[in-house]
C-alpha positions as CSV (number, residue, x, y, z in Angstrom):
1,X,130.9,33.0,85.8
2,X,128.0,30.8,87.0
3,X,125.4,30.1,84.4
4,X,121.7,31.9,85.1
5,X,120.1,28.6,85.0
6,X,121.8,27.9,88.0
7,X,121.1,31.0,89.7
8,X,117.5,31.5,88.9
9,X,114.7,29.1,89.3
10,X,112.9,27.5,86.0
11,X,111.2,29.9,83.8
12,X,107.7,29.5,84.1
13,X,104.7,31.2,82.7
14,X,101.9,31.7,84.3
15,X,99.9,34.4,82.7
16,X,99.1,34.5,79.1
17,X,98.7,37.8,77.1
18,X,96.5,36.5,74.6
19,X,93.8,35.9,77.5
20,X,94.5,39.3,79.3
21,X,94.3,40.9,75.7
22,X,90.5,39.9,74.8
23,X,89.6,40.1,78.5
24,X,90.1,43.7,77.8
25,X,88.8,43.9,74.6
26,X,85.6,42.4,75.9
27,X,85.3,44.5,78.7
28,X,86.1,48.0,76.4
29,X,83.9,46.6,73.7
30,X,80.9,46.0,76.4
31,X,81.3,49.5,77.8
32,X,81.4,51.3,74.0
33,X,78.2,49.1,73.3
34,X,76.3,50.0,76.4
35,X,77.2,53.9,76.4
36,X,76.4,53.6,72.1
37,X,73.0,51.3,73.3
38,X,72.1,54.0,75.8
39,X,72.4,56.6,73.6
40,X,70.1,55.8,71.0
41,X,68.2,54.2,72.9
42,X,67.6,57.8,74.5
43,X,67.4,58.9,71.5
44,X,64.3,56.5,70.4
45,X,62.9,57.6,73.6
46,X,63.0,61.3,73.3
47,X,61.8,61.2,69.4
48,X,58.7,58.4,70.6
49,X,57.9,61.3,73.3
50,X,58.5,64.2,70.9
51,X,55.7,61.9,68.6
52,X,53.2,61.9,71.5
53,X,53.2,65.6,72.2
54,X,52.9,65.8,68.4
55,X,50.0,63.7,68.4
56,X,48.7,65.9,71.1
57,X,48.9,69.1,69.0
58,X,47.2,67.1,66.1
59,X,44.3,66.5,68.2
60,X,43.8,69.8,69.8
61,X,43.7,71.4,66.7
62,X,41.7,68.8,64.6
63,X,39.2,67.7,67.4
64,X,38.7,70.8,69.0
65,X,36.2,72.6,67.3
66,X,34.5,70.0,65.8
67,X,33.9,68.1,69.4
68,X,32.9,72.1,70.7
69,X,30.0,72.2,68.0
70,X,28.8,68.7,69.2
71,X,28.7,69.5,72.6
72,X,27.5,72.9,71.9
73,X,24.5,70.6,70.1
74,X,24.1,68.1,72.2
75,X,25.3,65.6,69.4
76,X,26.0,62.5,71.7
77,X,26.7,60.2,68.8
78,X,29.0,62.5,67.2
79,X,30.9,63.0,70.6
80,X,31.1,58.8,70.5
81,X,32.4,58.8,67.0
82,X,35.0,62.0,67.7
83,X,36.3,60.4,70.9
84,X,37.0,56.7,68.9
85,X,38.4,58.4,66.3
86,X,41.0,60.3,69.2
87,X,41.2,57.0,70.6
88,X,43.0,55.7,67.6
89,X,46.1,58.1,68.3
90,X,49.1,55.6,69.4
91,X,49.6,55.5,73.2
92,X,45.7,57.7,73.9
93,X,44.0,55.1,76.1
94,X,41.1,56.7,77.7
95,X,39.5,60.1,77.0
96,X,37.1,62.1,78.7
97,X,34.8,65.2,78.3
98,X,33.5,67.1,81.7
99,X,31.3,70.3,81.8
100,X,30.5,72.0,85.2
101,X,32.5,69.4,87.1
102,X,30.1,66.6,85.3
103,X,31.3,63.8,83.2
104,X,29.5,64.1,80.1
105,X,31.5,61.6,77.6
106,X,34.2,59.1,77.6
107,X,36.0,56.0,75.8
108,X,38.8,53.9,76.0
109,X,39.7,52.1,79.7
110,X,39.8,53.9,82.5
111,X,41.8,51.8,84.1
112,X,45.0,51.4,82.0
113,X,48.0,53.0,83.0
114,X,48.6,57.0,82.3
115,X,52.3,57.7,81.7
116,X,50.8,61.3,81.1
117,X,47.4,63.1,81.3
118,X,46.7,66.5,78.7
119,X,43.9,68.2,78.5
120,X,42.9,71.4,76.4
121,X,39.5,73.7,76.8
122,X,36.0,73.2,74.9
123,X,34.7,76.6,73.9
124,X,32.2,77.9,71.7
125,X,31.8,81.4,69.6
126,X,28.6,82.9,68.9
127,X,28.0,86.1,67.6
128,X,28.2,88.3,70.7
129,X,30.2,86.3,72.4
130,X,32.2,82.8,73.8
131,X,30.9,80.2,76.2
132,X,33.3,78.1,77.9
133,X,31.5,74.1,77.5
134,X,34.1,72.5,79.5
135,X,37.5,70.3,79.1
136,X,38.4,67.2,77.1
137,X,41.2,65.3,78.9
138,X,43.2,62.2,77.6
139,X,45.3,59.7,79.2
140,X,48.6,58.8,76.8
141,X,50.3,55.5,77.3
142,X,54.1,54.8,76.9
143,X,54.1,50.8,77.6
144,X,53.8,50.8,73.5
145,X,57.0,52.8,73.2
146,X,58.8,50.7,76.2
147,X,58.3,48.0,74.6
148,X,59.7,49.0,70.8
149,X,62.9,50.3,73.0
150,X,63.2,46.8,74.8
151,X,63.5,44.9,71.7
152,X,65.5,47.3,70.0
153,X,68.2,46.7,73.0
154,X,67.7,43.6,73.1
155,X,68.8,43.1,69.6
156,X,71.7,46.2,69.6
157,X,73.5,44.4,72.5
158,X,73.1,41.0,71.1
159,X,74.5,42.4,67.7
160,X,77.4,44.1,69.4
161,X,78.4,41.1,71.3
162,X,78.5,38.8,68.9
163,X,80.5,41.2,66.6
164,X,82.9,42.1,69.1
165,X,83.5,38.3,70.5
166,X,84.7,37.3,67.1
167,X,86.6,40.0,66.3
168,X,88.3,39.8,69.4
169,X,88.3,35.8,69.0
170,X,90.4,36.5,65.5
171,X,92.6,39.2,67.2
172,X,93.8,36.6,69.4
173,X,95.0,34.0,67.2
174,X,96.3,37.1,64.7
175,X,98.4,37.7,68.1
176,X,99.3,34.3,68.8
177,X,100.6,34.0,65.7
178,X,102.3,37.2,65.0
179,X,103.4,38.0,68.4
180,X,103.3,35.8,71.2
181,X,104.6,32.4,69.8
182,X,108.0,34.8,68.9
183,X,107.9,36.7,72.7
184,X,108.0,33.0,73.8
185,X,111.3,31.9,71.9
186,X,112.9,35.3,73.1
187,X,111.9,34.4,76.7
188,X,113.3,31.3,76.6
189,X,116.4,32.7,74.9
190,X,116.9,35.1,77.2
191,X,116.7,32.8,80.0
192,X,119.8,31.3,78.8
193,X,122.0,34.0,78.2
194,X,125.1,34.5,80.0
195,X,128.0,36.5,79.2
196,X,129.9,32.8,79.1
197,X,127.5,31.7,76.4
198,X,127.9,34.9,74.0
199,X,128.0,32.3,70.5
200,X,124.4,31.5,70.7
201,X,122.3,33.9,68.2
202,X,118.6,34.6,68.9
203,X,116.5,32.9,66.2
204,X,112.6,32.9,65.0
205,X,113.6,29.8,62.5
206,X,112.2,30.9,59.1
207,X,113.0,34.0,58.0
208,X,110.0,36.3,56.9
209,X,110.2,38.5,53.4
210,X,108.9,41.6,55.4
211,X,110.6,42.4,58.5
212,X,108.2,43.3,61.5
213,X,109.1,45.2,64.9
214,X,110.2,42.1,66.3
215,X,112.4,41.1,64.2
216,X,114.0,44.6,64.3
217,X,114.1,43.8,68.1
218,X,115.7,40.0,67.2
219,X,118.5,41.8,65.0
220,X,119.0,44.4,67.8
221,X,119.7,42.1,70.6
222,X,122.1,40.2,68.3
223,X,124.2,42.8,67.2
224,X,124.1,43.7,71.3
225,X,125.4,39.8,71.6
226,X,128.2,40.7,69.4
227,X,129.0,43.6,70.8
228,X,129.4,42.3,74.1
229,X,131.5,39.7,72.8
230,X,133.8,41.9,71.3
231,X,133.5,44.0,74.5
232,X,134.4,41.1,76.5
233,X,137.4,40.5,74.4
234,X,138.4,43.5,74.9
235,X,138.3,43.6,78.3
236,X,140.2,40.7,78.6
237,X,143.0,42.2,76.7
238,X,142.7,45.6,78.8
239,X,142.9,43.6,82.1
240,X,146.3,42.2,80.9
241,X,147.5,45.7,79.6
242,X,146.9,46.7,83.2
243,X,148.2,44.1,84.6
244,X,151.7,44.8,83.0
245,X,151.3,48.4,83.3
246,X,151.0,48.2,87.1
247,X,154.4,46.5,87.3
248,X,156.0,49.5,85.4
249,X,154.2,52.1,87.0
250,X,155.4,50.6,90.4
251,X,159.1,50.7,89.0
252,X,158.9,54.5,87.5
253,X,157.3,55.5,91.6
254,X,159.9,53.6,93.2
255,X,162.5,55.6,90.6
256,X,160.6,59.2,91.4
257,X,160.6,61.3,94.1
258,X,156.5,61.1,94.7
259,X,155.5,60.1,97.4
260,X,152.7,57.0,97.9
261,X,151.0,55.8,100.7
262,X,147.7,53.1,101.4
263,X,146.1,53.2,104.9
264,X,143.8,51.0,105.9
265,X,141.6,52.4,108.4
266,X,139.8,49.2,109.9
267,X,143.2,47.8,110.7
268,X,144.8,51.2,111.4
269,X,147.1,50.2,109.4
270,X,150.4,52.2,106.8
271,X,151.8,51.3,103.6
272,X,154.1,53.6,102.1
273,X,157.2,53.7,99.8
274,X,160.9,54.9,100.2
275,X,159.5,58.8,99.3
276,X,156.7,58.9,101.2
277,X,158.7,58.4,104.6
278,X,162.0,60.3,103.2
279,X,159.8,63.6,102.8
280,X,158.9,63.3,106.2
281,X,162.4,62.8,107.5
282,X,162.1,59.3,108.7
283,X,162.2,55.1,107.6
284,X,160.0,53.2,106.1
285,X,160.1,50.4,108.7
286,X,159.4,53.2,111.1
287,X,156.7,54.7,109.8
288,X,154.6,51.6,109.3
289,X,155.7,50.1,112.4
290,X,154.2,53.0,114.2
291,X,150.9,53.1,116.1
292,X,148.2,55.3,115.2
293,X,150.6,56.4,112.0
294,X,147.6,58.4,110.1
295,X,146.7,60.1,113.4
296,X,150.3,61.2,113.9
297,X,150.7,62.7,110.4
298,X,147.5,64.5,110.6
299,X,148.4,66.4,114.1
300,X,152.2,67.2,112.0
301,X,149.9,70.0,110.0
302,X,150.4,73.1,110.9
303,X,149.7,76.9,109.4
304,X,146.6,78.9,109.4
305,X,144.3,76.4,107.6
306,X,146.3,73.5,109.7
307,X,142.7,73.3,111.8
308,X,140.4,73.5,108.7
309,X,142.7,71.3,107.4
310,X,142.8,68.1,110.0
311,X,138.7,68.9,110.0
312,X,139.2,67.8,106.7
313,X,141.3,64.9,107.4
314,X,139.0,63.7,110.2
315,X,136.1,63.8,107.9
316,X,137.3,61.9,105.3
317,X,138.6,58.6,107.5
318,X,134.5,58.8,108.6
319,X,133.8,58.6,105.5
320,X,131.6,62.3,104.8
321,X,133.5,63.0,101.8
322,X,135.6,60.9,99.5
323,X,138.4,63.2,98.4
324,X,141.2,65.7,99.9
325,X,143.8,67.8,97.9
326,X,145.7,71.1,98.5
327,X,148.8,72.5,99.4
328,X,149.8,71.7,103.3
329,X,151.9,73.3,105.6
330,X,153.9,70.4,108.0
331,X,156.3,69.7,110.5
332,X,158.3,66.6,109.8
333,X,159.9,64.1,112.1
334,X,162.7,66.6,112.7
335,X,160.1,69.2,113.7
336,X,161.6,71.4,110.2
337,X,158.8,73.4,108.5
338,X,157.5,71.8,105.3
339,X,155.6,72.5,102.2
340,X,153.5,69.3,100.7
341,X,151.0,69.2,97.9
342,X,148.8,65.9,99.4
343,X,146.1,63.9,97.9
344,X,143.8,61.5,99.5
345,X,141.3,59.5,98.1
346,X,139.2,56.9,99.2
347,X,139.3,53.7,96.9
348,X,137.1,51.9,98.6
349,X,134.0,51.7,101.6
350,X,132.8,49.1,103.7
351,X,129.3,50.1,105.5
352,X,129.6,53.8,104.6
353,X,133.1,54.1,106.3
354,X,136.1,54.3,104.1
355,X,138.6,50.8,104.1
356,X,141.4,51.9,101.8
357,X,142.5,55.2,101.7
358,X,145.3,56.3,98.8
359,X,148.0,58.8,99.8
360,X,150.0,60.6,97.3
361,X,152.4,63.2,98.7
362,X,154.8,65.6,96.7
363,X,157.4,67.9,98.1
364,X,156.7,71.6,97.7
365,X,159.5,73.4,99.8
366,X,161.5,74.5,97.9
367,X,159.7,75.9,95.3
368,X,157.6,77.6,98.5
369,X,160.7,78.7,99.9
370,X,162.1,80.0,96.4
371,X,158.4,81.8,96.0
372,X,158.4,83.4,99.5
373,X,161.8,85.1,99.3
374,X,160.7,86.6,95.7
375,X,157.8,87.9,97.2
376,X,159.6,89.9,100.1
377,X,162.4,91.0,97.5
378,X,159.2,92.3,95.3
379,X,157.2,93.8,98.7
380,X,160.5,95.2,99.4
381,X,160.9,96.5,96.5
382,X,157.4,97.7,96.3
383,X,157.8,99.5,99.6
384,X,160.9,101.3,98.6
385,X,159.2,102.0,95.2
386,X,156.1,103.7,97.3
387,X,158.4,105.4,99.9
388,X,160.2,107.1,97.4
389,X,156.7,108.0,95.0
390,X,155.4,109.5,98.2
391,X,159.0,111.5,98.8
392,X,158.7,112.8,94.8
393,X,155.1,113.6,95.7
394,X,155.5,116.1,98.7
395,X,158.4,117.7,96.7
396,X,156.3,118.1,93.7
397,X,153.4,119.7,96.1
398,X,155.6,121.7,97.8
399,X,156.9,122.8,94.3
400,X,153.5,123.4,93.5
401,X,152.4,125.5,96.4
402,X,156.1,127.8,96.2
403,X,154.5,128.3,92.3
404,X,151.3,129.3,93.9
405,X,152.8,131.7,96.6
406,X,155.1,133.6,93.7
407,X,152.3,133.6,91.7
408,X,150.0,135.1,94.5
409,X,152.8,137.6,95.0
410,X,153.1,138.3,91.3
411,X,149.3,138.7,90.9
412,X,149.0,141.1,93.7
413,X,152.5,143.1,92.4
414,X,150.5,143.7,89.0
415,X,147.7,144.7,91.2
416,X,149.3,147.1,93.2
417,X,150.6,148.6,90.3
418,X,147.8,149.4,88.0
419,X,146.0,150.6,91.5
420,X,148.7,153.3,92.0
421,X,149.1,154.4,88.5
422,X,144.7,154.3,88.8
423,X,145.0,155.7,92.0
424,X,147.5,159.0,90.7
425,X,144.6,159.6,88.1
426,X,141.7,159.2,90.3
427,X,144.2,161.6,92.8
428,X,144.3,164.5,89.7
429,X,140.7,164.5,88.9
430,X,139.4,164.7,92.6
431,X,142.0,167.5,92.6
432,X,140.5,169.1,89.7
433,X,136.7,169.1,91.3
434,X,137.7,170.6,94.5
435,X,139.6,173.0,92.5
436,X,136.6,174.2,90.2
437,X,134.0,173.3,92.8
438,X,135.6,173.6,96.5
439,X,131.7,173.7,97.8
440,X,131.1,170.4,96.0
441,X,127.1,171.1,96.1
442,X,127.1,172.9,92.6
443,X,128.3,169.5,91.1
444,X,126.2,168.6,88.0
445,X,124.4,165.1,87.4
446,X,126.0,161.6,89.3
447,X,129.2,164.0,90.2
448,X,128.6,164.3,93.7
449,X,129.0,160.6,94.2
450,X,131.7,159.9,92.0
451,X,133.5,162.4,94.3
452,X,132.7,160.7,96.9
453,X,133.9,157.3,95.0
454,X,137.0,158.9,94.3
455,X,137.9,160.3,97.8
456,X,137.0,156.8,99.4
457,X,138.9,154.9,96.7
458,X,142.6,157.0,96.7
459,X,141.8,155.9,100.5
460,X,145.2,153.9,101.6
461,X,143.3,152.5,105.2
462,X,142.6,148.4,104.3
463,X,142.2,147.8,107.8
464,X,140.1,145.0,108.7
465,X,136.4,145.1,108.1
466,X,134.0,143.0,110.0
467,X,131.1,142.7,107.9
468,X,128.2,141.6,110.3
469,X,129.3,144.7,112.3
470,X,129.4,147.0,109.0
471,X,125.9,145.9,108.1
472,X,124.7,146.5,111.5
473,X,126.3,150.4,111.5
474,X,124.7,150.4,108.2
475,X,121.1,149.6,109.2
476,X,120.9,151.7,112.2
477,X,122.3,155.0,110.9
478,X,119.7,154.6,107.4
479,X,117.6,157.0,106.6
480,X,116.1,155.4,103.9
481,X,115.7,152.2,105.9
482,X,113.3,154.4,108.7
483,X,110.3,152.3,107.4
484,X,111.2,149.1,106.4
485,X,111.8,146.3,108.5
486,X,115.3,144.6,108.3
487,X,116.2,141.1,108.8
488,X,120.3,139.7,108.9
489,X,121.4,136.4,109.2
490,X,125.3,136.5,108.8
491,X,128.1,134.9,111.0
492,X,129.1,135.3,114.1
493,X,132.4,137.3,112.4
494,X,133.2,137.6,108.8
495,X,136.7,139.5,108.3
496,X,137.5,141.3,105.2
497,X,140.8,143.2,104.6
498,X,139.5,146.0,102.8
499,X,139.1,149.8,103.3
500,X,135.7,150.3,105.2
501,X,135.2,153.3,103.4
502,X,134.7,151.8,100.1
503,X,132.8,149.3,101.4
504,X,130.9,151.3,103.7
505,X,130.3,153.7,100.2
506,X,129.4,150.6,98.1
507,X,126.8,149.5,100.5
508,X,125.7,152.6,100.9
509,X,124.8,153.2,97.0
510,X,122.8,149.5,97.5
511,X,120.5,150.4,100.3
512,X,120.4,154.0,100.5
513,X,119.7,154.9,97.1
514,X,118.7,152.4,96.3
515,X,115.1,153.6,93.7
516,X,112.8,150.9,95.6
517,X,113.5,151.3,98.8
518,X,110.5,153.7,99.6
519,X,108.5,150.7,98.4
520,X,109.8,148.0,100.0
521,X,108.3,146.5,103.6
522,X,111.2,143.9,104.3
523,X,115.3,144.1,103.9
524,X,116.5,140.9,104.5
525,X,120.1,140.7,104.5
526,X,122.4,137.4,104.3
527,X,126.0,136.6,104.5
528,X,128.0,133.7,103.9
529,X,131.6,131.6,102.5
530,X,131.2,130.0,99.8
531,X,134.8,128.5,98.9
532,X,136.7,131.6,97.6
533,X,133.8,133.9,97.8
534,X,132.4,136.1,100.0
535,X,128.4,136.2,99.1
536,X,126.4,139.0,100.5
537,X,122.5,139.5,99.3
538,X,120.0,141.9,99.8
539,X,116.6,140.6,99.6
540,X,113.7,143.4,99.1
541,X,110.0,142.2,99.7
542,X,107.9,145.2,97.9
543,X,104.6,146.4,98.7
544,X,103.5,145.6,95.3
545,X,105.1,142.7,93.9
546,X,103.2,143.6,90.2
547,X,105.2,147.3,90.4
548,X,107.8,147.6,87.6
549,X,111.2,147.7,89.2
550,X,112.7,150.9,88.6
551,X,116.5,150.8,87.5
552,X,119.3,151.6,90.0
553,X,120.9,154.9,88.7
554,X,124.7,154.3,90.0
555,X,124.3,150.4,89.3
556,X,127.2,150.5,86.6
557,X,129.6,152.5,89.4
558,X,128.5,149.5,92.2
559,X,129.7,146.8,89.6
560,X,132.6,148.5,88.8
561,X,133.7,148.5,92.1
562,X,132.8,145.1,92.8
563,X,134.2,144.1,89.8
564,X,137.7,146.1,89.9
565,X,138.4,146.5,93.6
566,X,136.8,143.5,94.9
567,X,137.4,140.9,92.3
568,X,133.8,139.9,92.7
569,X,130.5,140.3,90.6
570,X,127.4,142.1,91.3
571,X,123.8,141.2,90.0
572,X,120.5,143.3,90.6
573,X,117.5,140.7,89.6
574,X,113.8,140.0,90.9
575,X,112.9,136.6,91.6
576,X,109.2,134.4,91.3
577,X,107.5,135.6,93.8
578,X,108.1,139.8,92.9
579,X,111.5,140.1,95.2
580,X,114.5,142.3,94.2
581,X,117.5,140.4,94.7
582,X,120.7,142.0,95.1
583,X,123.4,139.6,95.1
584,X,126.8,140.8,95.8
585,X,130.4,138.9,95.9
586,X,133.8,139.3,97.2
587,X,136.8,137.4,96.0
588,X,138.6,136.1,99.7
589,X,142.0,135.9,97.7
590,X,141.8,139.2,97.0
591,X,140.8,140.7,100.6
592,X,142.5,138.4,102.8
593,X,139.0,137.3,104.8
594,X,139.2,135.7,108.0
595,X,136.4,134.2,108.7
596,X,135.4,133.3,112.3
597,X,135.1,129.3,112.6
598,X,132.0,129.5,114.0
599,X,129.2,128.4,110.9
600,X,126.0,129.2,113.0
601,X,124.2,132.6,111.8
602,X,122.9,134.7,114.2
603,X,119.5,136.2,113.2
604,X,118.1,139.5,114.6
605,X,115.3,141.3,113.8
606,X,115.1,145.4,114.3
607,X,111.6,147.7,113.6
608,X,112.5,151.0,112.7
């Protein structure tokens, strides 16, 4: 290693700090001085102003009067005397008394300088009332006051710089001493350190009792010496550790089954071992014989990320990135499909561009061969796993749905029963009222229309009942319904197997005697599927909506029927704004509906 005296011209110095240090000090010391001159300087100046106007005050309110009366009495003499005396005021150096535009009185010269003029009014009170005599006006000098504040910085700056060049004067040699003299022997230390010359300590010569900062820094770069020494040694030992384990790493390679190669791209050049070229079925001699080697392994990619891959490839011989790894799908020599794990790294770039390129290169196939047929046994397997769910699934729903149908069959069994045994009771009492009443007009109370129940409900005709057609009978053959306007919106055609009698009766308890019908101006009636249910409603607008609704005297037979025949529920409510809602349901399961498919309403509107 070449020495830096050698390498580096002589150390010279040619700027001291010392000098630079109490240029500055100077130059901040002259500033502070100036700004603390000015400042009291200004200061002597505002008070020695302040002290005029003071003056001013003293004389308007001592002179004033008195100079008034001697005016008033033409007292000339006293005027003299009054105006010397205001002439004795520092900085007054002419004064002046005028009446009517007249001089009548002065003193002092009339020529000296005015820095500023004042003047106050002559007045004099008699008994009924004041005259106005006239003005006295003075002329007030500042070259007094100048001149105090010239000498006073005069002597502040002189003061300050004298000061301030000694101290900095002592400073300097403190810092020569203390600091500079030891900065030197560093320098000169430092100029001849070299990593060859590692035994030489940094010394200051006579040790001092109270270590300062820079002997923290001398101790610091010595134990820095030593431990580059040691590091050095080190090194050097390191460097020979490498050295021998190079030779046995090249042995275990050669031993192993990775693969190595080193291409050199300037030279287009291959270096590889025994592996490298037996994984890609072919010689060594071969293989780095070969032209354009690296160009011919990087077209043997193949698989779908074989283009992103050679991308890759072809960006890393120019040099835009420095490292390539993953798993790579290649043809060899004897065109046979192989898996590779590859990693290539640049080790080293001349001009941006890479000049040594390190290939490492380790057989994968037939661990990806071993992986791929266990993940068709497992997708097989998964597939027959599925096919077979799927097969226990439809049997299981069509288990269900058989459950369902005997169910359904069971359910309307029970029904059918407990109608007929109903239906022989409601059979015996209908026969027992046209027995005893065979007019059927003498029938007391609600009888008349549980007669009328009863003969509609022993009724074995369930043919089908359109209700949109029902409703429309319904409407136009009303009585009660003469005077009210009615409103549907239902389906086109809404099926229900049911008897139309029955249905035909329950309506006709709804609307025709129905207790607020006579006070009603709208019907509005609606239709519709809602899953299972068949939801009709009957929407009354009243005349009054404030009216009390009266209650529906054969509401308990409607639910009942709803309830028992139709499997549905029944509900006679008003809503916010004074409407009587009459919501009715029908259970599909139960009827059998059929609805059209057609979802659109159709809406008519009839005046009766």
């Amino acid at each position: 290693m070449s020495s830096p005296q050698a390498a580096e011209p002589e150390f010279v110095q040619k700027s001291h700090v010392g000098v630079r240090l109490l240029s500055y000090l100077l130059a901040f010391s002259f500033i502070v001085s100036l700004l603390a001159s000015g400042f009291v300087l200004y200061s002597d100046y505002s008070r020695g102003v302040s002290q005029f106007r003071s003056n001013l005050d003293q004389i308007n309110a001592s002179y004033q009067e008195s100079i008034s009366y001697s005016l008033w009495n033409f007292d000339n003499r006293q005027i003299e005397s009054q105006l010397a005396g205001i002439l004795n005021f520092p900085g007054v150096v002419y004064v002046y008394i005028e009446s009517r535009d007249k001089l009548v009185q002065s003193a002092g010269d009339i020529y000296a300088a005015a820095d500023m003029h004042h003047s106050f009014p002559l007045t004099h009170q008699s008994a009924s009332q004041e005259y106005q005599l006239g003005n006295l006006y003075l002329n007030v000098n500042y070259t007094g006051l100048y001149d105090d504040l010239k000498h006073k910085a005069l002597t502040i700056i002189g003061t300050q710089f004298i000061k301030t060049f000694s101290v900095s004067i002592f400073i300097l040699v403190m810092v020569r001493l203390l600091i500079t003299r030891r900065l030197d022997i560093m320098a000169q230390w430092a100029h001849t350190f070299s990593l060859n010359n590692l035994d030489n300590p940094l010394d200051f010569g006579t040790p001092r009792k109270r270590p300062d900062e820079l002997d923290m820094v001398a101790n610091a770069i010595n134990k820095m010496r030593e431990t580059l020494r040691l590091d050095a040694m080190e090194r050097e030992r390191a460097r020979e550790q490498l050295v021998e384990t190079k030779e046995q790493l090249t042995v275990a390679i050669d031993n192993a089954s990775l693969g190595f190669a080193r291409y050199l791209p300037e030279s287009d050049h291959l270096q590889c071992n025994n592996h490298f070229a037996r994984h890609l079925a072919t010689t060594r001699q071969e293989l780095e014989s070969m032209p354009s080697a690296m160009e011919h392994i990087r077209d043997m990619v193949r698989g779908l990320k074989g283009p992103e891959q050679r991308e890759k490839i072809n960006q890393l011989l120019l040099g835009r990135i420095s490292r390539l790894h993953g798993e790579f799908t290649m043809a060899n020599f004897r065109n046979e499909k192989c898996y590779f794990d590859i990693t290539m790294q640049t080790l080293q770039f001349s001009e941006s561009r890479p000049r040594e390129v390190l290939i490492c290169l380790l057989d994968k196939t037939r661990e990806q061969t071993a992986t791929r047929r266990a993940h068709e046994l497992a997708a097989s397997l998964e597939n027959k796993v599925t096919e077979r769910t799927e097969q226990l699934y439809t049997e299981q729903q069509k288990a269900r749905e058989t459950v369902r149908r005997l169910e359904t069959r069971l359910e309307q069994k029970k029904a059918q029963i407990n109608r007929q045994s109903t239906n022989d009771f409601k059979k015996w009492l209908l026969a027992e009222m046209e027995e005893h009443y065979p007019a059927g007009t003498d029938l007391p109370g609600r009888m008349p229309i549980m007669r009328e129940y009863l003969r509609h409900s022993i009724s074995d005709d369930d043919h089908a009942v359109d209700l949109p057609q029902l409703f429309d009978d319904i409407l136009h053959q009303s009585v009660a319904l003469k005077g009210v306007k009615t409103v549907t919106q239902m389906p086109f055609s809404l099926v229900v197997s049911e008897p139309s009698g029955l249905m035909k009766f329950l309506f006709g308890l709804l609307i025709d005697h129905e207790p607020m019908i006579e006070k009603a101006s709208l019907l509005k009636a609606t239709a519709e599927v809602r899953g299972d249910k068949a939801v009709v409603e009957l929407n009354y607008t009243l005349k009054d909506p404030s009216e009390a609704v009266q209650e529906h005297p054969h509401l308990p037979l409607a639910e009942y029927v709803t309830s028992t025949r139709f499997g549905g529920d029944l509900t006679r409510t008003t809503n916010d704004d004074g409407n009587l809602i009459i919501s009715l349901t029908i259970s599909l399961d139960n009827s059998g509906v059929m609805p059209d498919d057609h979802d659109a309403a159709s809406e008519s509107d009839t005046d009766d």
